[in-house]
Residue, then its C-alpha position, 0 to 999 in steps of 0.5 A: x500500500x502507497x501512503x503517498x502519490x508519486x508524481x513525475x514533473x518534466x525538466x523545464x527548457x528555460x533553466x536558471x544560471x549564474x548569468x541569470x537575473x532573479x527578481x523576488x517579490x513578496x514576504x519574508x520568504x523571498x528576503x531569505x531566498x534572495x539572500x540564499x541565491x546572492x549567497x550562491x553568487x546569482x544576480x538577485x534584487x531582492x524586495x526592492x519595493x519591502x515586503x509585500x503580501x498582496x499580489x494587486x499591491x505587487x502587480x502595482x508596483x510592478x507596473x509602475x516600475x516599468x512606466x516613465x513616471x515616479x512611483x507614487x507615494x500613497x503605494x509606499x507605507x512606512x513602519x516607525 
């Protein structure tokens, strides 16, 4: 008896290496695994906007980044 389902995932045909530029967004996560990736010397930005949970909030700020103009600042709140 199988306790556990076994699944076969295909390679993928876009593979990742040391040339490779890495973008992580999101929680504390993707902090420690940007860190764990410069630590493996990839090229990782990291957070460049903080933490964020909220996938609207990240595809947001994502747009805006791509666009001419500044980033707004009622998308940016500060903890003190």
């Amino acid at each position: 008896m199988y306790l556990r389902t076994s699944l076969e995932a295909p390679s993928s045909p876009s593979q990742l290496g040391l040339d490779s530029s890495i973008l992580t967004l999101g929680s504390c996560f993707s902090d420690f695994l940007g860190l764990k990736l410069e630590q493996n010397k990839f090229k990782c930005l990291s957070n460049p906007f903080g933490t964020v949970y909220n996938p609207l909030s990240m595809a947001k700020l994502l747009r805006h980044s791509m666009s001419p103009q500044a980033i707004p600042n009622h998308l940016f709140w500060e903890n003190e």
